[in-house]
Each structure stands twice: as structure tokens, then as C-alpha cells.
C-alpha positions as CSV (number, residue, x, y, z in Angstrom):
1,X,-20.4,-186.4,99.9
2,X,-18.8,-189.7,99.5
3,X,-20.3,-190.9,103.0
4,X,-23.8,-189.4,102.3
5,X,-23.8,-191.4,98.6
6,X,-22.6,-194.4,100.3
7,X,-24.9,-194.4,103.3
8,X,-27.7,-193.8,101.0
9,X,-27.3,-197.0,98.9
10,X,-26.9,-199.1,102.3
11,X,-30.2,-198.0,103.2
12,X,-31.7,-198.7,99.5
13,X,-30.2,-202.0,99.8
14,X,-31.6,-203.1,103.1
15,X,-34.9,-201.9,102.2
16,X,-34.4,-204.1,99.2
17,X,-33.8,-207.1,100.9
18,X,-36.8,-206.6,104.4
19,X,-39.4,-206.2,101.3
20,X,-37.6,-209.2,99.8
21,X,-38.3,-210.8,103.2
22,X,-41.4,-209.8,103.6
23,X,-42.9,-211.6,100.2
24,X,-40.4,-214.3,101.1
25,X,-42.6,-215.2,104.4
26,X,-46.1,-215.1,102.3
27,X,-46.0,-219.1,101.5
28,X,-44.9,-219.3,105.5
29,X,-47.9,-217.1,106.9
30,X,-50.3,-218.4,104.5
31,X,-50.5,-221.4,106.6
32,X,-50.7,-219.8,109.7
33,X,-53.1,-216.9,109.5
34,X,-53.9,-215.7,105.8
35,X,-54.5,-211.9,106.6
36,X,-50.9,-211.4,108.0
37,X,-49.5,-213.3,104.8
38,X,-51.6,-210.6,102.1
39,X,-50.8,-207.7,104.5
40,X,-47.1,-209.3,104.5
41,X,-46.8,-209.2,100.4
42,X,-48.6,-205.9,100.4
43,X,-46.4,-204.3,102.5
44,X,-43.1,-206.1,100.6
45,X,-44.6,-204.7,97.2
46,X,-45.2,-201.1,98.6
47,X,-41.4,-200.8,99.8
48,X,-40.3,-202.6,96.5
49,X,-42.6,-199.7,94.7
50,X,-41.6,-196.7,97.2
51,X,-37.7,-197.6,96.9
52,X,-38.0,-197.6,92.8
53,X,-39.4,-194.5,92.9
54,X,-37.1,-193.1,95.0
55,X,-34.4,-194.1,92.7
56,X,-35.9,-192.6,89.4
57,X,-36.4,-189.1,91.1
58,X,-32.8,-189.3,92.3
59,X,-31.8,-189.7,88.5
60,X,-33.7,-187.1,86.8
């Protein structure tokens, strides 16, 4: 059980931090192509969004 808890909050966390990257890079790919930089927050918001959820269902 200890594994399973611990392996779960190492995922959480590096989910964290690729949709932290991913909104990170918007200023970057704004200058380059300005689809890839929306579809590049977008997607760092959804994970952000999915993950929190995650979290309050495993707490109720």
C-alpha cells in the first residue's frame, strides 16, 4: 500500500510540473507559430484541471 500511495503522488507530481511546462513554453511558441502556443496552454490547463480533480475525488 505504501508503494501504490507513493507511486501515485510521483505521477501527480510530474503531471504537475509537464502542464507547468507546457504554459511555461506559451511566450516561446507565440513567436514561432501562435496555434501550437494556444493548443500548448490549453493542453497545460486541461492537465492542471484533470489532475485537481483527480485529487478531490481521491479525498471524498
Amino acid at each position: 500500500m505504501l508503494f501504490k500511495e507513493t507511486i501515485i503522488q510521483l505521477i501527480m507530481i510530474i503531471s504537475f510540473g509537464v502542464g507547468a511546462i507546457l504554459m511555461v513554453l506559451f511566450p516561446i511558441l507565440k513567436k514561432e507559430n501562435q496555434y501550437y502556443a494556444w493548443f500548448s496552454m490549453v493542453s497545460g490547463i486541461t492537465v492542471w484541471l484533470l489532475l485537481l480533480n483527480i485529487i478531490a475525488q481521491m479525498r471524498s
